[in-house]
N, C-alpha and C positions, 0 to 999 in steps of 0.2 A: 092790846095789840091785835091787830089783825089777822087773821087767819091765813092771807098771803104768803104771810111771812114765813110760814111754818112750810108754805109748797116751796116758795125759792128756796128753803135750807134742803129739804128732800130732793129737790133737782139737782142742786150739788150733790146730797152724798150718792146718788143712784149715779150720778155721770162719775165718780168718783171708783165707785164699786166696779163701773163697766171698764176703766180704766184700768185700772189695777188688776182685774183680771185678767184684762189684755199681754198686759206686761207680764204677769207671773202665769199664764197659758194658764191656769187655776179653774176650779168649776164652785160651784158651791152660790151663783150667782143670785140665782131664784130665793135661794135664803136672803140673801142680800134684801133685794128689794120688797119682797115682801114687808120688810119689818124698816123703811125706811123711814118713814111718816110715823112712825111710833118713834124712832131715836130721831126726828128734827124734831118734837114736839119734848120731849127728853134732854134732849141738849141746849135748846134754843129757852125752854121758860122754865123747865120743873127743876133738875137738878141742881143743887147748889153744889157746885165745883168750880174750881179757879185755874186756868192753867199755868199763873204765876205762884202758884202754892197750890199746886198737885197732893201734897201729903196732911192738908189741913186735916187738924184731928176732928174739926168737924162739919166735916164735908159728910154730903151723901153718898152712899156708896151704891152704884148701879155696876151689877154681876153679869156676861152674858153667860148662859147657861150652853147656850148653841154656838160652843164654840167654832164650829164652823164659817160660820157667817161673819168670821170679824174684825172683816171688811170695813161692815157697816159702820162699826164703830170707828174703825181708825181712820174714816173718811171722816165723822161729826168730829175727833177730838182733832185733825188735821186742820180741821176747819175753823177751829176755833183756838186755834193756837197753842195745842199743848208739846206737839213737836212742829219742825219743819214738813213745809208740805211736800218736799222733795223727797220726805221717805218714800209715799204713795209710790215712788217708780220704783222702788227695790222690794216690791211687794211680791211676797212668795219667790224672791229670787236667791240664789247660791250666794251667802254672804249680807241677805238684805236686813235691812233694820225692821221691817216688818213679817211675822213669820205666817203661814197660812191658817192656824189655826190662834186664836186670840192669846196674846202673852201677859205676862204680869210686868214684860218685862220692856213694856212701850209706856211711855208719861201717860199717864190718865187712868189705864188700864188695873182693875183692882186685883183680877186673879183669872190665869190660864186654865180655860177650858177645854174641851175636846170629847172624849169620850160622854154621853150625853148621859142624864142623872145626876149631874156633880151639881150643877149650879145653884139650887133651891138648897139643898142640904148645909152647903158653904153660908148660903145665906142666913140660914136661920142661927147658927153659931155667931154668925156676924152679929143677928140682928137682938140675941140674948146678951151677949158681950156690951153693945153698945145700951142695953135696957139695963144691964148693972152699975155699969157707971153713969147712969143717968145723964144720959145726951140723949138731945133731940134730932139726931141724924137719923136720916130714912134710910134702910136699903130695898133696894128697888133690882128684881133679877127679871130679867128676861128669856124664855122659856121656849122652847118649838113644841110643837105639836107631836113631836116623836118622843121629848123625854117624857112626857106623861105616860108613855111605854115604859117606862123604869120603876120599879119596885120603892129604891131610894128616895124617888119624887115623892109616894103617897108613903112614906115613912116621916119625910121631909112636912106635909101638910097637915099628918096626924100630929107634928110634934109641934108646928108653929102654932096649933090651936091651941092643946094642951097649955103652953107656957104662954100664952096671950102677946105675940109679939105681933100687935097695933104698928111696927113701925116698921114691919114689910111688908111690900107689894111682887105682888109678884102677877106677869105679864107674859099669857100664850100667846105669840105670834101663832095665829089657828089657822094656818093658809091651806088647812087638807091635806097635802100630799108630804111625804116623808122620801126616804131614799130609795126604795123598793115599790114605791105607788103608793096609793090613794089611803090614807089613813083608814078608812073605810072598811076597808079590804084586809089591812093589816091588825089593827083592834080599833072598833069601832070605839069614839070617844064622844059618841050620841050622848048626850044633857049632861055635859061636864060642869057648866057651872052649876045643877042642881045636888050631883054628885059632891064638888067640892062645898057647896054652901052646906049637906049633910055634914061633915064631919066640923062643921064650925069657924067658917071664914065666910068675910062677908065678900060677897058676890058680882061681879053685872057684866052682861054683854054690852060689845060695841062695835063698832064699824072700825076696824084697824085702819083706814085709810080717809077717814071723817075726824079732818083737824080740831074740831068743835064736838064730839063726843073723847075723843083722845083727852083732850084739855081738860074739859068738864071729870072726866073720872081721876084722872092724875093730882086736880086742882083742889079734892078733896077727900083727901087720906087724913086717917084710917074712912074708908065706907060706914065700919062700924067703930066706935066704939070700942078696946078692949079686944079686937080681932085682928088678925091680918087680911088682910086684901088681895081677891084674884080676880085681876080682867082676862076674859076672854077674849082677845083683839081676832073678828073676822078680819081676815085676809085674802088675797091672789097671789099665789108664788108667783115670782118675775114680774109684780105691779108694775107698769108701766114701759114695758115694749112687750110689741101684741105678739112676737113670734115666740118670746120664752113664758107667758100667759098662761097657770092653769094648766102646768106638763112638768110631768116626771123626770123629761129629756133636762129641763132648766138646772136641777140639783147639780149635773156633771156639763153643761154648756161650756164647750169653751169659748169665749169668744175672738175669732180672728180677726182682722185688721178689717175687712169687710163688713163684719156682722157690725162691729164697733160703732163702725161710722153709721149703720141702719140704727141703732138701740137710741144714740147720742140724737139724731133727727129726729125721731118719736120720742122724745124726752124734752125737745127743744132749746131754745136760747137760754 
């Protein structure tokens, strides 16, 4: 398949996410696109999920850890048929079927996140559970660059080494910047994946918005062997409209009817 394919599914969910925001006055936008090109790539070739049988026992199970962002997701499972795409208009609204932080309780959706730390640690429970009963399902968490600020995250890393769980992946959206500014500034996470390849996972950076290194690493889990797997996905918060690009301002962005129609124009057809 071509690599095309992978940018039309991210045009929709990023015009998807600008939407949605619009409607639910919501911020949290920058997360959104950041991490859009890592879930078309996620939803469109790697995960095995069905939205005609959401509960197969053995499906992959993909976690978002950053719950904030998830949007993102309910624009890819919208899009792919796991509910109506009419929810997308009652997003983050009084009554709506989509709430602003990610539920367990929308088709597709594996577990309600929000406060950041939880997602990796979920995971690993998930991903021993599914290594005792001997399935071959993957769980796959996606991760921001803030919960690696969490204590539980690298409690979460020492343990998935420890007990060799080969059948999780786990994926930093690394866009820099967090809610309060520049990661940098906040605790520097300078050679993280040498850091996490020390305690015994196998490792590799990538271009988070490079459909053909996304591919290439997803297309071949476990990295190692007898390990779990962490990419480091580089990122742009707000990839792809230049005025929420690489800013602090993008985490709380609201977007008004105005800005809408400028994001959707730099996004294109």
């Amino acid at each position: 398949m071509g690599y095309g394919k992978y940018k039309e599914f991210a045009d929709k969910i990023r015009k998807d996410c600008l939407y949605m925001c619009n409607v639910g006055a919501s911020g949290h936008i920058g997360s959104m696109l950041s991490s859009a090109d890592l879930i078309a790539v996620l939803y469109e070739k790697i995960l095995n999920v069905d939205p005609n049988y959401p509960d197969d026992p053995d499906r992959d199970r993909f976690i978002l850890s950053k719950g904030h962002a998830g949007a993102v997701v309910y624009a890819a499972l919208a899009e792919k048929g796991f509910f109506p795409k009419e929810w997308m208009g009652t997003y983050y609204c009084d009554n709506g079927k989509l709430m602003g932080h990610i539920s367990h309780h929308v088709p597709g959706v594996e577990y309600s996140t929000g406060s950041l730390g939880h997602g990796l640690p979920v995971c690993c429970g998930k991903a021993l559970a599914l290594k005792k009963q001997k399935k071959e399902s993957r769980i796959i968490c996606l991760m921001s660059d803030g919960d690696c600020n969490e204590g539980s995250t690298w409690e979460a890393i020492m343990f998935a080494a420890q007990t060799g769980l080969d059948n999780l992946t786990a994926i930093v959206d690394y866009n820099h910047i967090q809610a309060l500014g520049f990661t940098k500034d906040i605790i520097n996470l300078k050679g993280l994946t040498s850091k996490v390849a020390q305690f015994g996972w196998g490792v590799v950076d990538i271009d988070g918005h490079n459909y053909q290194e996304i591919e290439e690493a997803l297309s071949h889990l476990p990295l190692e062997k007898g390990k779990p797997t962490f990419i480091v996905a580089h990122t742009v918060k707000g990839k792809g409209v230049s005025f929420l690009e690489n800013t602090v301002a993008s985490h709380y962005a609201h977007i008004s009817d105005e800005l809408l129609e400028k994001a959707l124009q730099e996004i294109g057809d």
